[in-house]
N, C-alpha and C positions, 0 to 999 in steps of 0.2 A: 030230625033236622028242622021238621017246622016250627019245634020250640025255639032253638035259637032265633028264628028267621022272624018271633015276633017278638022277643028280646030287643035284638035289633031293632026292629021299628018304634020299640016303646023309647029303648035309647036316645034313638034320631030324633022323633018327637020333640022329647024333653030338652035337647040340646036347643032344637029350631023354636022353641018357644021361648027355652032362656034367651037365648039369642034376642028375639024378637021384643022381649021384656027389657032386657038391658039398651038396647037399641029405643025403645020409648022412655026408659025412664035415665035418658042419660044425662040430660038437664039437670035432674035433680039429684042425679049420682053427685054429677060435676061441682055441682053447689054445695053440698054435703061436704064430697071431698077439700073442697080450696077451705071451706071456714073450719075444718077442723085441722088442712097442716098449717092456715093461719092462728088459730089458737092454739096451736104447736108452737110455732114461730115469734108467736107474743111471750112465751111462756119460755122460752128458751134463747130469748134473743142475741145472748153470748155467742151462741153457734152460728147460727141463722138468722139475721134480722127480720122481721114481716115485712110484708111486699109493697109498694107503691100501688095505689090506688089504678095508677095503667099496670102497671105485673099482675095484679090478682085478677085484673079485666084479661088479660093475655094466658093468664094459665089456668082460666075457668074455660077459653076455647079452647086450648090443646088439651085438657082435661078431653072435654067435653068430643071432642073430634078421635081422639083415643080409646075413647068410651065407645065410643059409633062404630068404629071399628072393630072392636071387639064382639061386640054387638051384632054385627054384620058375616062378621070371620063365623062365627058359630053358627048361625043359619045356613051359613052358604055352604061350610062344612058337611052339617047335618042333612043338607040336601042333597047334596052329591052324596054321600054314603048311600040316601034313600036310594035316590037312583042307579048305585052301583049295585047296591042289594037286591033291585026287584027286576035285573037284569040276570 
């Protein structure tokens, strides 16, 4: 039983660090993300046309706010498991 029981903790770990990683590097997720579905959007622009200069400032913050989130979900997750685990 105490193999699983440090399974789990290596799990929770990994979770609350990605967490923690994605949560720091979500600027430059966010950034990454907007210039590649704009070079999407340049490149396909029959479907989708590229964003105004205010849209790509507007959807690099809900990117980015998104990102944080996700970010956040996954620690807070991993934490509470810890803590359901070591109860």
């Amino acid at each position: 039983m105490a193999h699983w029981g440090a399974q789990f903790i290596v799990m929770d770990a990994s979770l609350a660090l990605a967490g923690v990683a994605i949560f720091y590097w979500s600027k430059l997720l966010s950034k990454k993300y907007n210039a590649w579905t704009t070079r999407l959007r340049t490149k396909f622009s029959s479907i989708n046309p590229p964003p105004t200069p205010q849209m790509a400032e507007l959807n690099y913050k809900v990117m980015l706010y998104l990102i944080r989130v996700c970010g956040v979900s996954l620690f807070a997750g991993a934490a509470l498991a810890a803590l359901a685990l070591s109860h």
